[in-house]
TORPA-349313 format. One line per field, with one value per residue (C-alpha): residue number from 1; chain; x, y, z. Coordinates in nm, 4 decimals, m for minus. Each point is the difference from the previous one (the first is absolute). Example, Ala and Ser with C-alpha at 12.3 -4.5 7.8 and 13.67 -1.06 7.14 Angstrom:
<atoms>
n	(1, 2) .
chain	(A, A) .
east	(1.2300, 0.1370) .
north	(m0.4500, 0.3440) .
up	(0.7800, m0.0660) .
</atoms>
This chain:
<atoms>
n	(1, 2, 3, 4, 5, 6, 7, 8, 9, 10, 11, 12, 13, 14, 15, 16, 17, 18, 19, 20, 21, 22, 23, 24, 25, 26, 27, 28, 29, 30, 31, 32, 33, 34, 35, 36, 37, 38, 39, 40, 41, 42, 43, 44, 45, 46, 47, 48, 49, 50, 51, 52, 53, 54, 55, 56, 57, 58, 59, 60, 61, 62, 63, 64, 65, 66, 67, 68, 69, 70, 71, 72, 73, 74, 75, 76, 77, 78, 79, 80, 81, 82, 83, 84, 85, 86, 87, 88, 89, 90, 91, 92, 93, 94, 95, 96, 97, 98, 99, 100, 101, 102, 103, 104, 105, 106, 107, 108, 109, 110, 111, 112, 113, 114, 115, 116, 117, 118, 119, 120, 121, 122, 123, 124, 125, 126, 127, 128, 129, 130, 131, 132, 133, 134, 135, 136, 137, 138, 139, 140, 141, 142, 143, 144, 145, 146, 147, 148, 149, 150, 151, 152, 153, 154, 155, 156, 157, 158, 159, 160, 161, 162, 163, 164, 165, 166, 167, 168, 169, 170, 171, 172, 173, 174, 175, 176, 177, 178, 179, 180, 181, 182, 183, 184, 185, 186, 187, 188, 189, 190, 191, 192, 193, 194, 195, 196, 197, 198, 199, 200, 201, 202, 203, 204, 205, 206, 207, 208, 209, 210, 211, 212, 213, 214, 215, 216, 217, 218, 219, 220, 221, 222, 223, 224, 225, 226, 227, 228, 229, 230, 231, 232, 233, 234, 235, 236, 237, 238, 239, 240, 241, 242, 243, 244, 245, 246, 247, 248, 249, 250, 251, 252, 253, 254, 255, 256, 257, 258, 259, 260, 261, 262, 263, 264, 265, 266, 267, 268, 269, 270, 271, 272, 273, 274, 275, 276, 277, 278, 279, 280, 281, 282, 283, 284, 285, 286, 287, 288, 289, 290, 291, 292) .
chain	(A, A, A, A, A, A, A, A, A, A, A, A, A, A, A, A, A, A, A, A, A, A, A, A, A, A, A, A, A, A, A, A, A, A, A, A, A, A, A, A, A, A, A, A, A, A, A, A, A, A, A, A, A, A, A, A, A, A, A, A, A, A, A, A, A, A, A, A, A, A, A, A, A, A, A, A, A, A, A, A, A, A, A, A, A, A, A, A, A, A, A, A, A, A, A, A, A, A, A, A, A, A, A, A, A, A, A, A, A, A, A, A, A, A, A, A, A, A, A, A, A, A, A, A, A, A, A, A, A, A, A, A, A, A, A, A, A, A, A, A, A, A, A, A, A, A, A, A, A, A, A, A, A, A, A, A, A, A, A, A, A, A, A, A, A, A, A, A, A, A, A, A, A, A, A, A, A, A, A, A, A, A, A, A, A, A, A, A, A, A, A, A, A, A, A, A, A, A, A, A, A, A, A, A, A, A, A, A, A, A, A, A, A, A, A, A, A, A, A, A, A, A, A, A, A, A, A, A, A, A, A, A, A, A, A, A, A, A, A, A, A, A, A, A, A, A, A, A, A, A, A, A, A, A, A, A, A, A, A, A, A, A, A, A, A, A, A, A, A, A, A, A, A, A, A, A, A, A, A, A, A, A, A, A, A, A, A, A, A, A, A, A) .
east	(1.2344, m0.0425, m0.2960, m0.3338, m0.0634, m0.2617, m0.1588, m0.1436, m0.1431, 0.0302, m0.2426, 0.0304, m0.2465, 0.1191, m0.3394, 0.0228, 0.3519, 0.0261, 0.1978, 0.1332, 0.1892, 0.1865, 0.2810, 0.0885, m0.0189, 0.2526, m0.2126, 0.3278, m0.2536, m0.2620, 0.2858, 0.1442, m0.3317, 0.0299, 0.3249, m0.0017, m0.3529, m0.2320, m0.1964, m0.2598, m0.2963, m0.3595, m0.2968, m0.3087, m0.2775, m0.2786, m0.2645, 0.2266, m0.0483, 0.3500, m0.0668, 0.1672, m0.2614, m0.0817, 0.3901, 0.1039, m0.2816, 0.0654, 0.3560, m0.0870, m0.2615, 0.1523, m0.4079, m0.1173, m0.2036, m0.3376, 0.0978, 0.1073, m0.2740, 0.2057, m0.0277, 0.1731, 0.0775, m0.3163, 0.0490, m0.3693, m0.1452, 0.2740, 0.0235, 0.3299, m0.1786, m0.0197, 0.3376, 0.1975, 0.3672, 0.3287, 0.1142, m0.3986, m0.0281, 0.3633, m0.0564, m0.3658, 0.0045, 0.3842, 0.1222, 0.2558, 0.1339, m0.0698, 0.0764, m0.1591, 0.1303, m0.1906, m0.1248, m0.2664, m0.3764, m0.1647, 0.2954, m0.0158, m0.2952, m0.3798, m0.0387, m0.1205, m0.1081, 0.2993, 0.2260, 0.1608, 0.2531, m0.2676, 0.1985, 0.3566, 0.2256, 0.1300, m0.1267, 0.2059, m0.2117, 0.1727, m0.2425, 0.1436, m0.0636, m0.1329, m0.0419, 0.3241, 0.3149, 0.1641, m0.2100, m0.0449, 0.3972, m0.0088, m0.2740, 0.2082, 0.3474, m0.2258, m0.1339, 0.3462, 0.1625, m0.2256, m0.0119, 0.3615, m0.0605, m0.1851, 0.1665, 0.3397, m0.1229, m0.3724, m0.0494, m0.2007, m0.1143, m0.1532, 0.0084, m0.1446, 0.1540, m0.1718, 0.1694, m0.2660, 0.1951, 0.0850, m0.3373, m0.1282, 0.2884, m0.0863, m0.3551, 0.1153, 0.2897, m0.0093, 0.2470, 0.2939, 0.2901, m0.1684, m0.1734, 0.3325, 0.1367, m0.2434, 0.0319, 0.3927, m0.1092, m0.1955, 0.2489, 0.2265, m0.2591, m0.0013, 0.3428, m0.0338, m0.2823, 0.2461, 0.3109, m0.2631, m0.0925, 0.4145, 0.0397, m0.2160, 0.2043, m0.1424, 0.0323, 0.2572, m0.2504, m0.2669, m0.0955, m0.1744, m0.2145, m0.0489, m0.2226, m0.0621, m0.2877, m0.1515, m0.3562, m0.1138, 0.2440, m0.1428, m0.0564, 0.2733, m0.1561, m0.0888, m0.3463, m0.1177, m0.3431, 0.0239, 0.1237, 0.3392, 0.3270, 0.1422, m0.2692, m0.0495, 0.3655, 0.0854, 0.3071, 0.0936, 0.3385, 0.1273, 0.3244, m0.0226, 0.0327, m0.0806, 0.0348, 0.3033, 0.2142, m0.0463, m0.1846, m0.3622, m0.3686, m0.0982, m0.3697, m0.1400, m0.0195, m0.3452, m0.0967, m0.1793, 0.3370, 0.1191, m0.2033, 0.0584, 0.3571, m0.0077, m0.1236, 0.2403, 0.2549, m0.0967, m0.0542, m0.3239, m0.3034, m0.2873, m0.2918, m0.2315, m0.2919, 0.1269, 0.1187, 0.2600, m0.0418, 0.3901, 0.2741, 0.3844, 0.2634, 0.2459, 0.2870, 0.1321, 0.3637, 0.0741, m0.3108, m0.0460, m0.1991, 0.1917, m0.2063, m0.1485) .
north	(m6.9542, 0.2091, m0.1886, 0.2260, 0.1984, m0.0188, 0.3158, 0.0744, 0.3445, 0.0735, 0.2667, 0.1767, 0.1943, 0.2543, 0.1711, 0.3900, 0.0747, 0.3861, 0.0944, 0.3039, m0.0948, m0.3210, 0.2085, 0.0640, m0.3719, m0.2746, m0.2187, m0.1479, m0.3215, 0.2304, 0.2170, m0.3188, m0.0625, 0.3373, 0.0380, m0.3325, 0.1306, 0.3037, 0.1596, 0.1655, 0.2473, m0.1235, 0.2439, m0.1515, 0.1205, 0.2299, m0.3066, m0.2457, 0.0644, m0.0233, m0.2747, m0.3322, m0.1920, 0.2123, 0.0042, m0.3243, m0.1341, 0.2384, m0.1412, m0.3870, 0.0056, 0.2629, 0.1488, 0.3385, 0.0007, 0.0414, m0.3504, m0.1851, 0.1733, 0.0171, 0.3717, m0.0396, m0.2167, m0.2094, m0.1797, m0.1453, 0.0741, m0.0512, m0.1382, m0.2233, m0.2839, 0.1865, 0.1778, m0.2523, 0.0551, m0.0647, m0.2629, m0.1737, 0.0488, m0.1419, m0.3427, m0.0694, 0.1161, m0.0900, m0.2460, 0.2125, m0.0068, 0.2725, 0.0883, 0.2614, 0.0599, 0.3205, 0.0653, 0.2511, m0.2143, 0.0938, m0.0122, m0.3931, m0.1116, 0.0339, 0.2493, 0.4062, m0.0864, m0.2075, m0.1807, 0.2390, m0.3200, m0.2838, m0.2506, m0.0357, m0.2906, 0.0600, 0.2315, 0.1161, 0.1897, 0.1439, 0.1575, 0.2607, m0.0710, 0.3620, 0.3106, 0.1583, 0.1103, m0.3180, m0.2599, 0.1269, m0.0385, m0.3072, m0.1237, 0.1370, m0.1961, m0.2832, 0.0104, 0.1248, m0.3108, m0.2127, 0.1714, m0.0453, m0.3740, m0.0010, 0.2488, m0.1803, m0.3684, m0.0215, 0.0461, 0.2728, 0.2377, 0.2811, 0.1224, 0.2813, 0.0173, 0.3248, 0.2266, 0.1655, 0.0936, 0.3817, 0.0900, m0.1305, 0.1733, 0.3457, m0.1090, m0.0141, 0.2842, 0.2292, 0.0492, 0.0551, m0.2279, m0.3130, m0.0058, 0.0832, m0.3099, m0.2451, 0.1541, m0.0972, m0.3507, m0.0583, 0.0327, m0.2143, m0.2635, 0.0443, m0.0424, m0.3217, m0.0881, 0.1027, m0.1743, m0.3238, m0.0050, 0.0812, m0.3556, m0.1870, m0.3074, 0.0866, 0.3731, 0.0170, m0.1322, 0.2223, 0.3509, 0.1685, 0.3349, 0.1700, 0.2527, 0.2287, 0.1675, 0.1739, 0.0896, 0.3789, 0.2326, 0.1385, 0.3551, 0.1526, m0.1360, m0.3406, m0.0757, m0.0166, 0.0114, 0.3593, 0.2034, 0.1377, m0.0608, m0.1869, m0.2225, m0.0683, m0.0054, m0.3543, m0.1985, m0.3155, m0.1542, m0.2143, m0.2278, m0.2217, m0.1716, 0.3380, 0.2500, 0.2251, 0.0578, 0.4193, 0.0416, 0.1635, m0.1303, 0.1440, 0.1085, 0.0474, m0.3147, m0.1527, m0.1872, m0.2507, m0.0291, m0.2537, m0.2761, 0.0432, m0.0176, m0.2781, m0.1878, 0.1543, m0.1340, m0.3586, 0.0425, m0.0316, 0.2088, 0.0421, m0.2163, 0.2407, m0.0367, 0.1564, 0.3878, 0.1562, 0.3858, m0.0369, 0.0121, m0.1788, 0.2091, 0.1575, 0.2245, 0.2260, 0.0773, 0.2906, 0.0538, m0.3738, m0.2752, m0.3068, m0.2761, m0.2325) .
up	(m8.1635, 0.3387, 0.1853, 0.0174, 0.3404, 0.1662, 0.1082, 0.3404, 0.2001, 0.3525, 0.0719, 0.3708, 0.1741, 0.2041, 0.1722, 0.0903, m0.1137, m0.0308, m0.3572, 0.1535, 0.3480, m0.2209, m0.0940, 0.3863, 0.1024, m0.0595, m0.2317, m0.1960, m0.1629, m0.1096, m0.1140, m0.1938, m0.2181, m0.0792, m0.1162, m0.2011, m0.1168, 0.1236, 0.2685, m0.1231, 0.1803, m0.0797, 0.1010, 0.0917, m0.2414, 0.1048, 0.0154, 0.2101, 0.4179, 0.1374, 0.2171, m0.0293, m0.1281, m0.3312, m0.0390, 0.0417, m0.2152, m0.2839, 0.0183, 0.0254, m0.2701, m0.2050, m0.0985, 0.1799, 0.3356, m0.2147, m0.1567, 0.3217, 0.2198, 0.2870, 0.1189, 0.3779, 0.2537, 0.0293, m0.3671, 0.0075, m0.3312, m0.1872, m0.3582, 0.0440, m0.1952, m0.2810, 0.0507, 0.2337, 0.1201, m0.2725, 0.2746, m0.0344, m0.3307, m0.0973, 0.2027, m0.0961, m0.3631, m0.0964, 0.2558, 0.1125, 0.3624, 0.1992, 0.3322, 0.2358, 0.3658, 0.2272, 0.3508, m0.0836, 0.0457, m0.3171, m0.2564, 0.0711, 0.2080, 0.0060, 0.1927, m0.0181, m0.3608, m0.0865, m0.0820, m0.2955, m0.1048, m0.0359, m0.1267, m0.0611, 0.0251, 0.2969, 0.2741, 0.3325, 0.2346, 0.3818, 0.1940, 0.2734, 0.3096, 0.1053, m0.1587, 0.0965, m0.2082, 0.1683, m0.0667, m0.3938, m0.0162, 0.1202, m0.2108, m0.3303, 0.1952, m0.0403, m0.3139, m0.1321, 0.1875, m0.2210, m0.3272, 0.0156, m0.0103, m0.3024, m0.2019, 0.1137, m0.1165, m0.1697, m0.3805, 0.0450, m0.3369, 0.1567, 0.3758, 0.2226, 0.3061, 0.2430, 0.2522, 0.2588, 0.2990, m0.1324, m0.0811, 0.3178, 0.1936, m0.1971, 0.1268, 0.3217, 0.0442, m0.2545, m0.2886, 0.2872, 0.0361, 0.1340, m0.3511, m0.1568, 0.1317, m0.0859, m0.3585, 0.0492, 0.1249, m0.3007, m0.2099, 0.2329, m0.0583, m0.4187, 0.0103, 0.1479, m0.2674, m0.2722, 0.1511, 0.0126, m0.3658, m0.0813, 0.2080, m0.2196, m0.1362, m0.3315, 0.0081, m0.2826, m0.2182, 0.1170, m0.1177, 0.2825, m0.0139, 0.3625, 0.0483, 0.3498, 0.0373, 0.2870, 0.0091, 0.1357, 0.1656, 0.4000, 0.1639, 0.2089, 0.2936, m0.1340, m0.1955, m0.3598, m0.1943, m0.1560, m0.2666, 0.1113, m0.1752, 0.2603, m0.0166, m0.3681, m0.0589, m0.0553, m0.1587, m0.2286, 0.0068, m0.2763, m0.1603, m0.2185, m0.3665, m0.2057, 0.2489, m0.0496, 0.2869, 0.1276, m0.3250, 0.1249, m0.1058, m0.3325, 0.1648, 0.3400, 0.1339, 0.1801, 0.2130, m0.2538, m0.1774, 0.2782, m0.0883, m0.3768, 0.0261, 0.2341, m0.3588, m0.1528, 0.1900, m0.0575, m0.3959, 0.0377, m0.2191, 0.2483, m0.1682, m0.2202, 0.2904, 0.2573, m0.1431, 0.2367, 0.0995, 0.0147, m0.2206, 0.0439, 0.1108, m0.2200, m0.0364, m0.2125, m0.0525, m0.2067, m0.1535, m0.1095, 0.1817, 0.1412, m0.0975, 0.2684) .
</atoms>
């Protein structure tokens, strides 16, 4: 009898990665979770600012920004007790191990309102050093560096590892080709995130759901917060246990699908007090629905 697998998800933030300039970079990792999965657009609905805060919290807690009450970059006021993060919420209520590695303040620490991850297992926070392009590259070297680590060695359930540097460089420079780079240096650094769960020792008795999802999209000239397309056009990424290879989502995907499929991936039914906005991913292959 074939030993039972254990199932794990890698989930990895990407901030401010515009959907439409991907198919003119060299982004061959990203382009490997979609071709042994999906890449998907997501548009950010009409009550949802598209600033990182609203986003990544819809994603993480997988309920709408009039749930989580976290409506921009300051999160104070929010409802995160109520409506805590999957990585929170799968260590305190389940025991799981969870894992949680970022450089932006409030995703992790107490500060403008935060932190958005209150308390997984394991938390990695890299501050940069300034607020230049440089110094956010380095701090996502860093945390990469480290995440590797974990993901390489640790028996970790559920992780979020987050990428900064592009938004921050769009920020900074505009949309041109510094920003273009530091897109193609994220996915430089998933690769090595992927390549580090591949290494585990037990990897061949692991199934492993990985998910990519970036938050907002930004203005020509860098900047985010209103209605454009550009700016509500997000993206999710996914392969995995369920997932067909090339075969497309059956529905628009959200951004509250993330953290429901990051239970789906572990085989886990989200307890009946806490009701998702979110629903799993799947795909469809000539007209019928792979199953998850």
């Amino acid at each position: 009898m074939d030993e039972p697998r254990t199932r794990r998800v890698l989930v990895v933030g990407i901030d401010g990665v515009r959907l439409d300039l991907l198919d003119a970079l060299a982004t061959p990792h990203l382009d490997s979770v979609r071709d042994a999965g999906f890449l998907a657009p997501v548009l950010i609905d009409e009550q949802t600012p598209t600033m990182s805060g609203p986003c990544w919290a819809t994603i993480v807690t997988g309920v709408h920004v009039g749930k989580h009450g976290i409506w921009n970059n300051d999160f104070t006021g929010h409802r995160l007790g109520v409506f805590p993060d999957f990585a929170t919420r799968l260590a305190r209520m389940l025991g799981r191990k969870t894992f949680v590695a970022a450089g932006w303040d409030p995703l992790v620490l107490a500060r403008d309102g935060g932190p958005l991850f209150s308390a997984p297992t394991r938390l990695l926070y890299v501050s940069p050093d300034a607020h230049t392009a440089e110094a956010w590259e380095q701090a996502d070297e860093e945390i990469t560096v480290d995440a590797e680590v974990v993901l390489r060695r640790d028996p970790i359930d559920a992780a979020f590892v987050y990428l900064g540097a592009a938004d921050e460089t769009a920020h900074l420079h505009g949309c041109g080709p510094r920003y273009r780079d530091s897109i193609e240096n994220a996915d430089a650094r998933l690769g090595r995130l992927l390549d580090a769960v591949r290494e585990r020792a037990e990897y061949e008795l692991e199934d492993w759901t990985v998910v990519v999802v970036t938050d907002h999209g930004h203005v020509d000239e860098g900047g985010h917060g209103a209605r454009s397309v550009p700016e509500r056009t997000a993206w999710i990424a996914a392969c995995g246990p369920g997932l067909a290879p090339g075969v497309a989502p059956d529905r628009e995907l959200r951004h509250v699908d993330v953290a429901a499929q990051v239970f789906a991936g572990l085989g886990i039914e989200p307890d009946r007090h806490w009701t998702l906005d979110g629903r799993p991913f799947a795909t469809v292959r000539d007209g019928e629905t792979v199953a998850r």
